[in-house]
Each structure stands twice: as C-alpha cells, then as structure tokens.
MOPAC internal coordinates of N, CA, C and O (Angstrom, degrees):
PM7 1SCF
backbone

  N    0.0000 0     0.00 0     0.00 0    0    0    0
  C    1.4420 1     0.00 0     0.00 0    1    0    0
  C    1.5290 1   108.52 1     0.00 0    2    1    0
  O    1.2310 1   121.50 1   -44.70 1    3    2    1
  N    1.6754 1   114.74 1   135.30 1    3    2    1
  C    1.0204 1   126.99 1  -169.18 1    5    3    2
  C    1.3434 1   120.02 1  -111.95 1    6    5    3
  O    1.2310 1   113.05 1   -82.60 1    7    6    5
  N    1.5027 1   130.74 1    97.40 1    7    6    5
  C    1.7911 1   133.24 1  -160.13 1    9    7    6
  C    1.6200 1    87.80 1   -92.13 1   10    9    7
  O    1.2310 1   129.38 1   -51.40 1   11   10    9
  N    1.6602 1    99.52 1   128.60 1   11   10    9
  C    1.2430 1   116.40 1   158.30 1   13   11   10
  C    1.6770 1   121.15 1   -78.47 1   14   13   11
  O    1.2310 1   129.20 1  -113.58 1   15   14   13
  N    1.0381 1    99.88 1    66.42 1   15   14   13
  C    1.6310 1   109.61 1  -176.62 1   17   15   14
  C    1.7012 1   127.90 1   -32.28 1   18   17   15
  O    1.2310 1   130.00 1   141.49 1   19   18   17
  N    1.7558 1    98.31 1   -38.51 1   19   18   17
  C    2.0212 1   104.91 1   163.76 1   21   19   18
  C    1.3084 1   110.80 1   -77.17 1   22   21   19
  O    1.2310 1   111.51 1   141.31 1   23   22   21
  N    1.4010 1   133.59 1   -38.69 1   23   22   21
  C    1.5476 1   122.79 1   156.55 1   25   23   22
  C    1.5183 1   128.85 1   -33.85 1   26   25   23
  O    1.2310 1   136.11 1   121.91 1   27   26   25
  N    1.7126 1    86.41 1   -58.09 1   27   26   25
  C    1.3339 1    91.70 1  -179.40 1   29   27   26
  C    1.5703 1   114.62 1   -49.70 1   30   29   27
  O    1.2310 1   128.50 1   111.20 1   31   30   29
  N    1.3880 1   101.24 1   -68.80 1   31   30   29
  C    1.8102 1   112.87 1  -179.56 1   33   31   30
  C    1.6456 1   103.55 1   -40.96 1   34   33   31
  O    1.2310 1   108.54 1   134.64 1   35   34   33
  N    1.1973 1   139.04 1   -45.36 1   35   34   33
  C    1.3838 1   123.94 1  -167.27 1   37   35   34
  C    1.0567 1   100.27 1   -76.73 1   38   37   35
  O    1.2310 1   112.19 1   122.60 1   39   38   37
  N    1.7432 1   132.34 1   -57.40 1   39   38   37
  C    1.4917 1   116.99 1   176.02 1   41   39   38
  C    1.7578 1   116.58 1   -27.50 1   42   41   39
  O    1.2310 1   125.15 1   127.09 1   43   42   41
  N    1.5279 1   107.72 1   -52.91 1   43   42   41
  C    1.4030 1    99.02 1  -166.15 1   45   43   42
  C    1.7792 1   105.51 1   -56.70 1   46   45   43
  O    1.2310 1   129.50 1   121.18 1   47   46   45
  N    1.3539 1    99.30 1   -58.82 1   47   46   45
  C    1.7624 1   109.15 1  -160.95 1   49   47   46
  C    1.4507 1    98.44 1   -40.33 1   50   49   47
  O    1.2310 1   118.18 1   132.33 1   51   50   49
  N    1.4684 1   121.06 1   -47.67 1   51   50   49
  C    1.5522 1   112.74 1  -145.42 1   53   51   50
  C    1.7328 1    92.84 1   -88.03 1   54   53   51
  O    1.2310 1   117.14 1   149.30 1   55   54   53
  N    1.4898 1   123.04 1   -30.70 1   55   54   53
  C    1.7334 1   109.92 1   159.51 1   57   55   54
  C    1.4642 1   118.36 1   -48.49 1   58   57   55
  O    1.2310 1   123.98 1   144.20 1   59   58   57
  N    1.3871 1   109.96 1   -35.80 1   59   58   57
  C    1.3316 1   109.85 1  -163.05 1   61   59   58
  C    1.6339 1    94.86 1   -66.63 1   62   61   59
  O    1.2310 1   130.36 1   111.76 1   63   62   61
  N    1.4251 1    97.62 1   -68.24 1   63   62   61
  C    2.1144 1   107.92 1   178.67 1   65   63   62
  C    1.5851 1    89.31 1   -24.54 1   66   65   63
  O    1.2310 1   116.76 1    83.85 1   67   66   65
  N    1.2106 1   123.76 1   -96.15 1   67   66   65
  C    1.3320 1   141.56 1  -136.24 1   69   67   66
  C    1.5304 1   116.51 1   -45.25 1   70   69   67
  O    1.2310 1   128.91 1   136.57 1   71   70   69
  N    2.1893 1   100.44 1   -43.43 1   71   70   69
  C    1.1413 1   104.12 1   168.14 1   73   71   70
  C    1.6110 1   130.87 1   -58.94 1   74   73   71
  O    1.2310 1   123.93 1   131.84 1   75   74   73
  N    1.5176 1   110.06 1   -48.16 1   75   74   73
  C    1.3065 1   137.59 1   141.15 1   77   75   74
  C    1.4345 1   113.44 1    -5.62 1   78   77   75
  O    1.2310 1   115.56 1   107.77 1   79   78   77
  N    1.3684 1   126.03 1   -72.23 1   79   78   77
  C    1.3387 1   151.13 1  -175.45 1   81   79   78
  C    1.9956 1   103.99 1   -63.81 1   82   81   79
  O    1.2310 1   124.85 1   150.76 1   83   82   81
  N    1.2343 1   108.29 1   -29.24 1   83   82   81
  C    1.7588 1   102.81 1  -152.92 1   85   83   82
  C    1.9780 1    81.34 1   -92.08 1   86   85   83
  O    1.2310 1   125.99 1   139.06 1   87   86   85
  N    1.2176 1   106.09 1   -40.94 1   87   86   85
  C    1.5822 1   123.49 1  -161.88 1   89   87   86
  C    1.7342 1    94.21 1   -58.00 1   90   89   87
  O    1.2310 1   121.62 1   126.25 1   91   90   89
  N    1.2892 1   114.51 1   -53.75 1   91   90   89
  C    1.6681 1   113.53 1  -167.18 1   93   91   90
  C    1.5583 1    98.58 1   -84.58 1   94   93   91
  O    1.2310 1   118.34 1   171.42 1   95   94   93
  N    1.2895 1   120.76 1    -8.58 1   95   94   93
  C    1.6699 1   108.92 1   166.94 1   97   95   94
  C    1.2296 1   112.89 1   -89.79 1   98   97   95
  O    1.2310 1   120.90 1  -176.59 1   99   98   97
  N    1.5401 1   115.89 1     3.41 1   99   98   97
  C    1.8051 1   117.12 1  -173.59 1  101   99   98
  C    1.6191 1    81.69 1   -98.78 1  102  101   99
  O    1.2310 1   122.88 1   128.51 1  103  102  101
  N    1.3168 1   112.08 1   -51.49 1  103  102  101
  C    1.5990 1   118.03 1  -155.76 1  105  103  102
  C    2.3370 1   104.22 1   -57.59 1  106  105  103
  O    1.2310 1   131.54 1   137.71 1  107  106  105
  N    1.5321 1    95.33 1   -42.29 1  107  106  105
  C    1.5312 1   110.24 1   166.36 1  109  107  106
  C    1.5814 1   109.44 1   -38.87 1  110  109  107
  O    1.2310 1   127.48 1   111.05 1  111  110  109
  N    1.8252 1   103.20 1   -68.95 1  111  110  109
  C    1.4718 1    98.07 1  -169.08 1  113  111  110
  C    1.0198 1   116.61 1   -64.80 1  114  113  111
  O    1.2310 1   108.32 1   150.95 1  115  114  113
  N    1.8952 1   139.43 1   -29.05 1  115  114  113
  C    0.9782 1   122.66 1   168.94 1  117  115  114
  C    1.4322 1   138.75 1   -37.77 1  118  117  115
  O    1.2310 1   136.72 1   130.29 1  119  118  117
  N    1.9823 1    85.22 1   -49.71 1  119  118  117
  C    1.5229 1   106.31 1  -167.04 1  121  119  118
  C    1.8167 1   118.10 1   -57.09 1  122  121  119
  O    1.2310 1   133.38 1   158.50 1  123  122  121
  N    2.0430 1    91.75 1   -21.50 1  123  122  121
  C    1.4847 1    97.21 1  -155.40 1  125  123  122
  C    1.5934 1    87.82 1   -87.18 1  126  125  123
  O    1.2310 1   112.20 1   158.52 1  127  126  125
  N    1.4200 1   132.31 1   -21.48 1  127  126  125
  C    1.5401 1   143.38 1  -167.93 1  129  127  126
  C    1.6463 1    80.22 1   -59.00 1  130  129  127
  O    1.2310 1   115.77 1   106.58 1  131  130  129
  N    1.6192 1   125.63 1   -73.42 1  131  130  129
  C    1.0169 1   119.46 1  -139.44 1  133  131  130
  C    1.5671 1   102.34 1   -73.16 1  134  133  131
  O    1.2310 1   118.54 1   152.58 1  135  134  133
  N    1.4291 1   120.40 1   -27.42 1  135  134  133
  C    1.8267 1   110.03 1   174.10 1  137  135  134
  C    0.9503 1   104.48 1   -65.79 1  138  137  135
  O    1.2310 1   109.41 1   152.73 1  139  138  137
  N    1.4299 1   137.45 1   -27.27 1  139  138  137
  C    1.7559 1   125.78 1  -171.19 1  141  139  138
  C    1.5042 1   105.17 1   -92.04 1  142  141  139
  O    1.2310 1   111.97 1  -179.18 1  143  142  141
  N    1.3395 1   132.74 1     0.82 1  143  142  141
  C    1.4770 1   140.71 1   147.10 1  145  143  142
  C    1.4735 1    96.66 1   -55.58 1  146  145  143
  O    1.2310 1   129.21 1    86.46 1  147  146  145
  N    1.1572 1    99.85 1   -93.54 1  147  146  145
  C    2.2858 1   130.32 1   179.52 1  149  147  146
  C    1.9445 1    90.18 1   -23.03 1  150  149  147
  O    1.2310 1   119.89 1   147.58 1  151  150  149
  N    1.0886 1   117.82 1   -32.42 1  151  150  149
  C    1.5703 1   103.23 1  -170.99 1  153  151  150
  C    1.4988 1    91.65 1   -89.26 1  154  153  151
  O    1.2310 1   121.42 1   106.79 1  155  154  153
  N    1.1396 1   114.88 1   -73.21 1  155  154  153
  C    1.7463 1   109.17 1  -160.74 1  157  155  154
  C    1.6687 1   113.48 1   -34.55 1  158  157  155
  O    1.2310 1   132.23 1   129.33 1  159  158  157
  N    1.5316 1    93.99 1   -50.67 1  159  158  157
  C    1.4738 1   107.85 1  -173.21 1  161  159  158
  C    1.8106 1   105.57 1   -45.39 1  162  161  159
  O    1.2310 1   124.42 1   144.05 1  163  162  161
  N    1.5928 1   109.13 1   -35.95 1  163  162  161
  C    1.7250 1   104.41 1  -174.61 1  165  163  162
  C    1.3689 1    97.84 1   -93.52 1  166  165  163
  O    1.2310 1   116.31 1   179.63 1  167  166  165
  N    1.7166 1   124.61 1    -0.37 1  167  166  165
  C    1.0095 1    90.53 1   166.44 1  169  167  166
  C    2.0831 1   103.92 1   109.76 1  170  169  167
  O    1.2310 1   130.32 1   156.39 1  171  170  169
  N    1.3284 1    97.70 1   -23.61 1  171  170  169
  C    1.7410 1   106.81 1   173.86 1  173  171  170
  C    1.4494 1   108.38 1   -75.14 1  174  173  171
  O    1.2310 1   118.67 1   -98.20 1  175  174  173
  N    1.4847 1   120.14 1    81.80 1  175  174  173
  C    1.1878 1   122.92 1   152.73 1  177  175  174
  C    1.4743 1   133.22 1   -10.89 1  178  177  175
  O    1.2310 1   128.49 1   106.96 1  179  178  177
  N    1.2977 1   101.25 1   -73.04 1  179  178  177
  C    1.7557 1   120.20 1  -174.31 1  181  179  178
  C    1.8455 1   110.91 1   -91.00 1  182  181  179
  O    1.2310 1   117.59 1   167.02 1  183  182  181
  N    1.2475 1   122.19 1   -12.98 1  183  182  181
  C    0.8037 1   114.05 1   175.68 1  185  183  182
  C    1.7943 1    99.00 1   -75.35 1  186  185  183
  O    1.2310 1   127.99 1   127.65 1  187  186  185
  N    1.6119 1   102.22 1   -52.35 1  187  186  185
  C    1.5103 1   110.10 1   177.70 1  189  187  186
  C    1.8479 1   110.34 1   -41.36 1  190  189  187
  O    1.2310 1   118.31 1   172.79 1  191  190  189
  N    0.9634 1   120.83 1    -7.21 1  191  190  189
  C    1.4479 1   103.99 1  -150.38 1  193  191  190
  C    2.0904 1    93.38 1  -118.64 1  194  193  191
  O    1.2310 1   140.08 1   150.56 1  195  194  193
  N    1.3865 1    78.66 1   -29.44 1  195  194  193
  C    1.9614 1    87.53 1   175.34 1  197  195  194
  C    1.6816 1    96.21 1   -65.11 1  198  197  195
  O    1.2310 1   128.90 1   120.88 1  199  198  197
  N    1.5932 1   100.45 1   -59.12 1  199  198  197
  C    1.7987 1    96.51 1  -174.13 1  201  199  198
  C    1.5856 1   127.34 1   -49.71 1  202  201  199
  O    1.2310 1   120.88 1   157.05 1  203  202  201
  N    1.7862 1   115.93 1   -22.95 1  203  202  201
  C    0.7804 1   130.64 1   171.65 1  205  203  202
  C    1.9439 1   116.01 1   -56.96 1  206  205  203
  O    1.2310 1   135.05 1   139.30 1  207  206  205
  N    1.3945 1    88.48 1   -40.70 1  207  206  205
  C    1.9035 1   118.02 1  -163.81 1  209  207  206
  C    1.7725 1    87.75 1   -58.79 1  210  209  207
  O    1.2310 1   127.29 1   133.91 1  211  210  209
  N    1.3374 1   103.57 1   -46.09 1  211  210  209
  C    1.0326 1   116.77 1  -167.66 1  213  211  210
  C    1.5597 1   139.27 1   -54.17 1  214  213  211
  O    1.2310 1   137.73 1   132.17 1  215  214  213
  N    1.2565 1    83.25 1   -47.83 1  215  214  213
  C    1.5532 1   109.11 1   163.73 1  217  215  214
  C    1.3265 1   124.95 1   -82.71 1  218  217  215
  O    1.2310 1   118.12 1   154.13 1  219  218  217
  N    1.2599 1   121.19 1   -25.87 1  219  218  217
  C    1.1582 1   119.38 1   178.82 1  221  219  218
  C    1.5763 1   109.38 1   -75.29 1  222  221  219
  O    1.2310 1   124.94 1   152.79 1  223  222  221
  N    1.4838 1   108.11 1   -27.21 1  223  222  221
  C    1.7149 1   111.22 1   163.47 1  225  223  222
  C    1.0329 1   117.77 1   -57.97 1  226  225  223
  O    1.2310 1   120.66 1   120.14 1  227  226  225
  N    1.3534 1   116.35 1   -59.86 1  227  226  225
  C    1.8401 1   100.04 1   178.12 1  229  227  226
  C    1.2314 1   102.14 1   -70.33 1  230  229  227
  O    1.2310 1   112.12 1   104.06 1  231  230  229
  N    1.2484 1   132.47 1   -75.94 1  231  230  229
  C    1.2774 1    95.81 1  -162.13 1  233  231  230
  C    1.8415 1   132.36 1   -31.88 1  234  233  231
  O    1.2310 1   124.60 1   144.68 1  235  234  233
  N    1.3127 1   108.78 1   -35.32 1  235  234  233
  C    1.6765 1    99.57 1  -172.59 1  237  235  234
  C    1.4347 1    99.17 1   -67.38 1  238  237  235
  O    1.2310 1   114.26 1   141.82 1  239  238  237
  N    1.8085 1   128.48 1   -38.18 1  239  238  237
  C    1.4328 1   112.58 1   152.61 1  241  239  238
  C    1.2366 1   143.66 1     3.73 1  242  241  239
  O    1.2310 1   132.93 1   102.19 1  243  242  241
  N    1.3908 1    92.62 1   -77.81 1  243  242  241
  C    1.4773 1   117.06 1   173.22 1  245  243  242
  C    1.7194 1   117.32 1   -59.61 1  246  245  243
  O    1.2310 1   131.87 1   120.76 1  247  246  245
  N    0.9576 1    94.69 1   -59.24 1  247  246  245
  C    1.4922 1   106.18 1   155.27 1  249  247  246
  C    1.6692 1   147.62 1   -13.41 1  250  249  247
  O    1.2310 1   142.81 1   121.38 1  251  250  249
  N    1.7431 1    73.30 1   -58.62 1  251  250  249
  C    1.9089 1    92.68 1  -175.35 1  253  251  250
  C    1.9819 1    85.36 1   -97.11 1  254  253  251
  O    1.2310 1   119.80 1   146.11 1  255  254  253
  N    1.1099 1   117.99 1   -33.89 1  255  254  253
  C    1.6175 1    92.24 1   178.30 1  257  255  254
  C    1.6433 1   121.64 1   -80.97 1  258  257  255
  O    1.2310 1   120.94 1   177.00 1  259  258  257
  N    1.1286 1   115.80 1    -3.00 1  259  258  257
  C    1.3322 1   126.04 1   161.33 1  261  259  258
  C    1.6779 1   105.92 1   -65.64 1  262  261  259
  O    1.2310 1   126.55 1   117.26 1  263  262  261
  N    1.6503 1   105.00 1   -62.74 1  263  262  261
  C    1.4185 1   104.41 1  -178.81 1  265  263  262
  C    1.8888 1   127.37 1   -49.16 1  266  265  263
  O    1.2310 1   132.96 1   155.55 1  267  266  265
  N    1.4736 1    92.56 1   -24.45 1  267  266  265
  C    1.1633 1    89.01 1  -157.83 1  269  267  266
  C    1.9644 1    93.62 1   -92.11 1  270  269  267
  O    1.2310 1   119.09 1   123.39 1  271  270  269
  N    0.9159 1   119.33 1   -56.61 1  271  270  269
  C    1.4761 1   115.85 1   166.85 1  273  271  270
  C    1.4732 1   105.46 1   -38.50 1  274  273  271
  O    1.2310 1   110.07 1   145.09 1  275  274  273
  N    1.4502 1   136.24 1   -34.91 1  275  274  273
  C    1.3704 1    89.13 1  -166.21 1  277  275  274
  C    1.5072 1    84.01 1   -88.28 1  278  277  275
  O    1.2310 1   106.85 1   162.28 1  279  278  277
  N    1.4232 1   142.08 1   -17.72 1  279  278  277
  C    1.2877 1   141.59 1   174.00 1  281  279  278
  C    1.6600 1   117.19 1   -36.94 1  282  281  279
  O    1.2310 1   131.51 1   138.30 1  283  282  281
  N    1.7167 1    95.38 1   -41.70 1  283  282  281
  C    2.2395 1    94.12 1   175.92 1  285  283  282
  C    1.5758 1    89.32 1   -93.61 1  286  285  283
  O    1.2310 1    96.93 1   174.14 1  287  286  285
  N    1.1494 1   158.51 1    -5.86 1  287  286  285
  C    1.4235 1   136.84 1   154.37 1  289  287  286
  C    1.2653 1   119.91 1   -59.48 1  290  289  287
  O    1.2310 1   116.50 1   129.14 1  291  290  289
  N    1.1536 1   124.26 1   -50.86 1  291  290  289
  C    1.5442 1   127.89 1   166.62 1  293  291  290
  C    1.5212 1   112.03 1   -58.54 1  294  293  291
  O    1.2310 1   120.13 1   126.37 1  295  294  293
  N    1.1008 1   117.35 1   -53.63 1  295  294  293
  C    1.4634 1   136.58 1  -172.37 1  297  295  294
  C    1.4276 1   106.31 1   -26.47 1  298  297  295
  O    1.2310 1   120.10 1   180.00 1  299  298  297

C-alpha cells in the first residue's frame, strides 16, 4: 500500500484553514451580538443595527460552510 503523503498534507492544511476560518466567523458573530447589546443598552440605535448586520453575516458564513461540506459528503 501506497500513502499519498502531498494529498495527505493538503487535505489536513486546508481542514485546518477552513476550520480555523468557520471558528473566528462564529467567534465575530458573537462578538458583534454582544456590541449590538452594549449599543441598544446606551441607547445607539444604528450602531446596534450595523452590529446586528454583522452578525447575521457570519453567522450565515458559518452556515453556508457547514452546508456545503456536508453537501461534498453526500455528494
């Protein structure tokens, strides 16, 4: 049996990137949940409503790369 050892290595790196990548767009939307709390609470309308914008991006991020992985597992 013959291990493709550069396969192997790119599979890992680009899970690693990707996972990497989905984790700080969860960690984003949180962060932006909690400024659009911190705004309403003072009272910043529109700032609240950008942070909102915000989060709802990463999260759908997260989202569509969930969808799409389990999309090439089935695939």
């Amino acid at each position: 049996m013959k291990i493709n050892w550069a396969a192997l290595g790119s599979t890992f790196g680009v899970s690693v990137v990707i996972s990497l990548a989905v984790v700080a767009a969860f960690c984003f939307g949180v962060s932006a949940l909690a400024r659009r709390e911190e705004a309403l609470a003072d009272g910043a309308a529109g700032r609240g409503t950008a942070a909102l914008g915000g989060a709802v991006l990463c999260f759908a991020l997260c989202a569509a790369a969930v969808g799409y992985g389990l999309y090439v597992i089935a695939g």
